[in-house]
Structures are given as C-alpha cells and as structure tokens.
C-alpha positions in Angstrom: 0.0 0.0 0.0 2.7 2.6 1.4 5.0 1.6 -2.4 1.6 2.0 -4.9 1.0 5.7 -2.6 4.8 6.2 -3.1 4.5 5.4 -7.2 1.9 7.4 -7.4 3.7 10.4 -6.0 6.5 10.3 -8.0 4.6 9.9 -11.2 2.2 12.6 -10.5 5.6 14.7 -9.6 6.7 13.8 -13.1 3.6 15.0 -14.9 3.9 18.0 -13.2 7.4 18.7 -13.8 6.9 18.0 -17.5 3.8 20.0 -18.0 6.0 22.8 -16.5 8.7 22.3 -18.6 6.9 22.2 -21.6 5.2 25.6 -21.2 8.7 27.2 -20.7 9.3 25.9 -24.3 9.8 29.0 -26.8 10.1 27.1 -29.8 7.2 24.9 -31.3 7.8 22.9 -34.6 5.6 22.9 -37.1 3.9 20.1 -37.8 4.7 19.0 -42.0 2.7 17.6 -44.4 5.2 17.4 -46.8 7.6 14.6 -45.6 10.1 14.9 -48.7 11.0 18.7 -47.4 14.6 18.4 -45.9 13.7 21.6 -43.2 12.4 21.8 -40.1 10.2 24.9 -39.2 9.9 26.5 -35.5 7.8 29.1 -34.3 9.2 32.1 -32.8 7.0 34.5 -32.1 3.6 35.0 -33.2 0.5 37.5 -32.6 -2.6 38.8 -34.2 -3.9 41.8 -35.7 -7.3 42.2 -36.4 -7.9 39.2 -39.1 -4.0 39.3 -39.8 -1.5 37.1 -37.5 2.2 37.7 -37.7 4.7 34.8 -37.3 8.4 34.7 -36.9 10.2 31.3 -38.3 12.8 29.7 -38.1 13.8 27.7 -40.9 16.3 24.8 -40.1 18.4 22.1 -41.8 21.2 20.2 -41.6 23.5 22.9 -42.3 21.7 26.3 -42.4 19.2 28.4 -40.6 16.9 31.4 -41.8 14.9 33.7 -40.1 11.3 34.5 -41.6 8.5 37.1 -40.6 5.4 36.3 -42.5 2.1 37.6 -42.3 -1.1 35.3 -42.5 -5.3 36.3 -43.6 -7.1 33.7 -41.6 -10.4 34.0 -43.2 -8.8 34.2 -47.1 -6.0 31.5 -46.5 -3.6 34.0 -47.6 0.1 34.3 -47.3 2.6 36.4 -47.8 6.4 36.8 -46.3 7.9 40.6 -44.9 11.3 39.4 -44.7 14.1 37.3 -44.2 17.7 37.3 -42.1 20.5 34.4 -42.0 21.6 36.0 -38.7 18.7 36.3 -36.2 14.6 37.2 -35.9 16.2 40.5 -35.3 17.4 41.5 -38.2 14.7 41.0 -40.3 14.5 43.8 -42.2 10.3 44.1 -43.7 12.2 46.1 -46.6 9.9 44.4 -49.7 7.2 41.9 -48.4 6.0 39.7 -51.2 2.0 39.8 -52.7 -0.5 38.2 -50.4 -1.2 34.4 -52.1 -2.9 31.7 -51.6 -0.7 28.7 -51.4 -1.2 25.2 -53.3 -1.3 21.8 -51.0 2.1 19.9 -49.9 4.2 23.4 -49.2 5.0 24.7 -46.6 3.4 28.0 -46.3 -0.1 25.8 -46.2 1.5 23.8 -43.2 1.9 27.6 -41.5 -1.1 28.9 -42.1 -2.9 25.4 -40.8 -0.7 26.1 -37.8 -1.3 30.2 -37.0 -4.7 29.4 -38.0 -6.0 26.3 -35.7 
C-alpha cells in the first residue's frame, strides 16, 4: 500500500514537472505535411492583428538556418512573407514583403497557415 502511494507520488511529480517544462518551451515545430521537405520549421514568435497574425520562423536544416517574418489572412488562406535574415529574428529587415497568395497543398506555407490558424 505505502510503495503504490509512493509510485503514485513520484509519477504525479513527473507530470507535473513535464507539464512545466513544456510551457517554458519558446520554440514549437511545425507540424509537415510534406515529408520529402529536408527543413524543419519552428515558431518564434507569433500575434494577431485584427484578421491578420504575424509569425516569426525559423527555418532549419542540416547545415543552415533562416529567419522568416510572415504575415497570414485567416479567413482568405492567404500568405505572404515581410522578410528574411540568416543572422537572427532581429534583423529581419520588412524592406519588400511579397503579394498576399494563396498557397497550393504539400508546401510549406499551407502547413503555416494550418498552424497560426487552428
């Protein structure tokens, strides 16, 4: 009785810690549809505006890493990027962001905007 108590405890301890951890996480990947992509994607940063969200990227591979600042249209599935930096989210520069469009299935910017808008 006093050991299953004791297990209980300690796994409940556990939970908790993990929860906790998890919530301190800054970085969430982005789940892929596309499996033949060789990058990873990770949130930053991300807010809303209105009907527009913001989102700061990561973009990761074996060997590189870009920063990317995109804005998304919830309602009109819309897309379109504000900049880019291979140094850090800082330094994105919004100098020339692309038209706003609509992206076709298996890319990535459709995996974003199913993400930023769940």
């Amino acid at each position: 009785m006093f050991k299953q108590k004791k297990f209980l405890l300690i796994c409940g301890f556990m939970v908790l810690l993990n929860t906790y951890a998890m919530s301190k996480s800054q970085e969430i990947e982005i789940p892929r549809i596309a499996y033949k992509d060789i990058y990873k994607y990770y949130v930053l940063e991300e807010g809303k505006q209105a009907t527009t969200n913001y989102i700061i990227l990561r973009r990761q591979s074996f060997d590189t890493i870009l920063y990317i600042k995109a804005e998304v249209n919830c309602p009109s599935r819309y897309i379109r990027q504000l900049g880019t930096s291979t140094r850090s989210a800082r330094e994105i520069q919004p100098a020339n962001p692309s038209q706003w469009y609509q992206p076709t299935m298996g890319t990535v910017e459709l995996d974003i905007i199913n993400y930023v808008c769940r």
